[in-house]
C-alpha positions in Angstrom: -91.8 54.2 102.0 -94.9 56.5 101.9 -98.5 54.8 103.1 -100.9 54.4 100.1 -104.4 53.6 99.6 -105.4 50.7 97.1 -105.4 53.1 94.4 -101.7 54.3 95.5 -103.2 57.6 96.5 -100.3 58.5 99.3 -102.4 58.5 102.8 -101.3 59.2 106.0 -99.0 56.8 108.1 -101.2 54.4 110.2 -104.4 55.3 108.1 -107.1 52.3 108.1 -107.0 53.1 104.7 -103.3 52.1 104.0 -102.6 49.1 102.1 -99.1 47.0 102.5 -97.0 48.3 100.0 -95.1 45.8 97.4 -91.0 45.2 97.2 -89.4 48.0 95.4 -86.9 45.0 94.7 -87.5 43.1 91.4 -89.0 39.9 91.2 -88.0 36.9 89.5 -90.0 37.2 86.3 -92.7 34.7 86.9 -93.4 35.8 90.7 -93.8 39.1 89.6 -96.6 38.3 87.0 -97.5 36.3 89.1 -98.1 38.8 92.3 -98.9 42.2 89.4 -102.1 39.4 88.4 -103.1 38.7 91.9 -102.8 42.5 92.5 -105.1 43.1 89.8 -107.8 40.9 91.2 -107.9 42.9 94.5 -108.3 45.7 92.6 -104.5 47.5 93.4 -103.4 48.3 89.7 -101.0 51.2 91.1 -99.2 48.5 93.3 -99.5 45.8 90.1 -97.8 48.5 88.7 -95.1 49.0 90.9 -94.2 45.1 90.9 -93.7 45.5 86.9 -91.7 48.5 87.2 -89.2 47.1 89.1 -88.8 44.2 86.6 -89.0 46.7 84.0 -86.0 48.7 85.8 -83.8 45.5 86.3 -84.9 43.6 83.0 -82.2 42.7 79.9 -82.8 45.1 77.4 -84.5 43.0 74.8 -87.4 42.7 77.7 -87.5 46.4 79.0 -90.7 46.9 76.4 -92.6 43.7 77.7 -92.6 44.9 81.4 -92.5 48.6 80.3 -95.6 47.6 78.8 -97.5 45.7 81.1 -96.5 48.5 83.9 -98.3 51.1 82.0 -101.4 49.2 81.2 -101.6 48.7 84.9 -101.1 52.4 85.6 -103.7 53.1 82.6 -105.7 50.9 84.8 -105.0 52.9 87.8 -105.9 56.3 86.3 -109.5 54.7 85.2 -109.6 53.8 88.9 -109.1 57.2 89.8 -111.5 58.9 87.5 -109.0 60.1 84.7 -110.5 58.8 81.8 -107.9 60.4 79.3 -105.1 59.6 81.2 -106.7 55.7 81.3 -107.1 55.4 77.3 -103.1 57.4 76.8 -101.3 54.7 79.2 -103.4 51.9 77.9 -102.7 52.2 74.5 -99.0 53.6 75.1 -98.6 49.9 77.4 -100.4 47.8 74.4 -98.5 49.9 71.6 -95.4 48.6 73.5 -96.5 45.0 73.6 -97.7 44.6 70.6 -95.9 41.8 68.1 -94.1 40.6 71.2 -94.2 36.4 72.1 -95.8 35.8 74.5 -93.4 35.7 77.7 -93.5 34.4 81.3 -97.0 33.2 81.1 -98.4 36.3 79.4 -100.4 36.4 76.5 -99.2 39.3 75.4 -101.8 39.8 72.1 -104.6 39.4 74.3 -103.4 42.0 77.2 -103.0 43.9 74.0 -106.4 43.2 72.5 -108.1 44.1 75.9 -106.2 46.9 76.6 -107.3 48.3 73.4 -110.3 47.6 73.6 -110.5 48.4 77.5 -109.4 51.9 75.8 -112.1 52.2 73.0 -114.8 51.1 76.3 -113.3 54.2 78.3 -113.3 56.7 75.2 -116.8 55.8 74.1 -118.3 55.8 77.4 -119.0 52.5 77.6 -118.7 50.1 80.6 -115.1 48.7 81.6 -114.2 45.7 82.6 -111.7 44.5 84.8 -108.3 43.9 82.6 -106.1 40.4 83.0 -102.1 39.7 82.6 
C-alpha cells in the first residue's frame, strides 16, 4: 500500500508526513462509521473515505447507496481539503443526492449528513466559510 499524507496525497515511503493507512478490508457496519467519524475529527476525510468504500464494495445491494453516499461526501470533503472547490460542491451533492430519503442506518442520521452536505456545498460555492462536516 502506497504512503499517504492526511489528505491521502501519496508521499514517499518513510515520509514524517505519512499517516497509517486504514484496512482495505470492510468493516462491520457500525465500526466503520464508527472509525470514517473519528477519521473525520482528525481531519483525514480521504482515509474516512476509504473505510466507506470498502463497506460500500462489500455491502448488500439495497445498502450500496448509503455507503456510496457517505464515501463521496467524505471525498467531497477531501477535495475542499485540497483546494478544489468545484470538485468539493460535485461529490458533496452527488454523496447527499444519494442519501437522500434513506432511514437513517447504523447510527447515521442520514437527513442531516444530507442537510449539511448541502449546505456544506452552498458555503463552498458562495464563498462562504466551511465548517467541518459530521456522519
Amino acid at each position: 500500500m502506497r504512503a499517504r499524507d492526511a489528505l491521502g496525497r501519496p508521499v514517499a515511503a518513510g515520509s514524517p508526513d505519512a499517516v497509517e493507512a486504514v484496512s482495505e478490508v470492510a468493516l462491520p457496519p457500525y465500526d466503520a462509521v464508527a472509525l470514517a467519524r473519528a477519521l473525520l475529527a482528525e481531519g483525514r476525510a480521504f482515509s474516512a473515505h476509504e473505510v466507506l468504500e470498502a463497506s460500500w464494495k462489500a455491502a448488500p445491494t439495497d445498502e450500496r447507496e448509503l455507503w456510496q453516499g457517505l464515501a463521496q461526501v467524505c471525498v467531497g470533503v477531501t477535495h475542499l481539503q485540497r483546494g478544489n472547490r468545484v470538485g468539493a460542491t460535485r461529490l458533496l451533492r452527488r454523496g447527499a443526492g444519494l442519501l437522500a430519503g434513506r432511514a437513517p442506518a447504523y447510527g447515521v442520521d442520514t437527513a442531516r449528513v444530507t442537510a449539511d452536505a448541502l449546505r456544506l456545498a452552498d458555503d463552498v460555492e458562495g464563498g462562504r466559510e466551511s465548517r467541518q462536516l459530521r456522519l
